[in-house]
N, C-alpha and C positions, 0 to 999 in steps of 0.2 A: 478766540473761539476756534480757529483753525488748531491749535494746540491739544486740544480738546478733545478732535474728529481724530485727531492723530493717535490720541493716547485708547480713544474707544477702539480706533481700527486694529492698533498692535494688542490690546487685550483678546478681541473678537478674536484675530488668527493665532493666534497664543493658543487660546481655548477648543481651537478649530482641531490643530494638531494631534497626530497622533502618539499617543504615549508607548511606550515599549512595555509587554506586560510580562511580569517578570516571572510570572507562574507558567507562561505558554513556552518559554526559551527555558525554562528548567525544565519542563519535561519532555521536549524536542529534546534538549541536551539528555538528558536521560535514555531516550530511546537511542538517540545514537550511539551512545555507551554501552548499552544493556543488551542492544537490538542485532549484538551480529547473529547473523545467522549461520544454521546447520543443516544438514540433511533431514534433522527429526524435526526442526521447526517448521523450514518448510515442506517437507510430509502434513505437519498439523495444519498448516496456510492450504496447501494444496486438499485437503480433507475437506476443508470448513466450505474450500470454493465450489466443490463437488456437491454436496450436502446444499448449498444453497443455489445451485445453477439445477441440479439435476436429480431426479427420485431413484439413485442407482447405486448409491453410495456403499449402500451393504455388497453391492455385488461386483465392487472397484478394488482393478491390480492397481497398485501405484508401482511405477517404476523407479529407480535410483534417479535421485535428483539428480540436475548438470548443473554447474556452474559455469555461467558464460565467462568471456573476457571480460566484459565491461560490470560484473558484479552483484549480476541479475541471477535468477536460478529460473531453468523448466522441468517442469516434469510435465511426462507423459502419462495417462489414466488411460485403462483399459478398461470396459464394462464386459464383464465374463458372460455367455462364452465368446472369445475374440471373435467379432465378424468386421468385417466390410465399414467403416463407419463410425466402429462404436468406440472409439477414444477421444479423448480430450487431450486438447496441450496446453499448459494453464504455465505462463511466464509470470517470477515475480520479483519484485523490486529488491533493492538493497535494505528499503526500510520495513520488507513484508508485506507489501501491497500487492495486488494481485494487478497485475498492467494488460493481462488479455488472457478469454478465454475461448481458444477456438474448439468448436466443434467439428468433429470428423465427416468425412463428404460420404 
């Protein structure tokens, strides 16, 4: 009978485990490949963040992207006319994610 409890328990954690899914690693693999970025992508990253943070979009300088050291980009948004306050500095990942968006004081 203990033989038994044995063969149930290695089934159970068998079935517990987690499988690797081979559809989610092909398209992570994919973005990595596909996903470098440029200046004009992230322009389009930095657009989308604007457009969904803020009702100004029409009336946004974008500045030339920067490329950090570590592989991230900033750009800096202006909302026209330049005053006191009214830019954004929207940093983003390697993979195109948007990692922070501050607003001007």
């Amino acid at each position: 009978m203990r033989i038994f409890w044995h063969i149930v328990l290695v089934a159970v954690a068998m079935g517990c485990t987690q499988k690797p899914d081979s559809r989610s690693q092909s398209a992570v693999h994919a973005v990595g490949e596909a996903g470098v970025l440029d200046e004009a992508k992230v322009l389009a990253i930095a657009r989308q963040a604007v457009a969904t943070n803020d009702t100004w979009v029409d009336q946004a300088e974008f500045e030339t992207p920067k490329r950090q050291p570590v592989g991230s980009w900033g750009v800096l948004v202006w909302r026209l006319p330049k005053e006191p306050g009214g830019h954004r500095y929207i940093s983003i990942d390697q993979k195109g994610r948007v990692t922070d968006y501050d607003r001007g004081l």
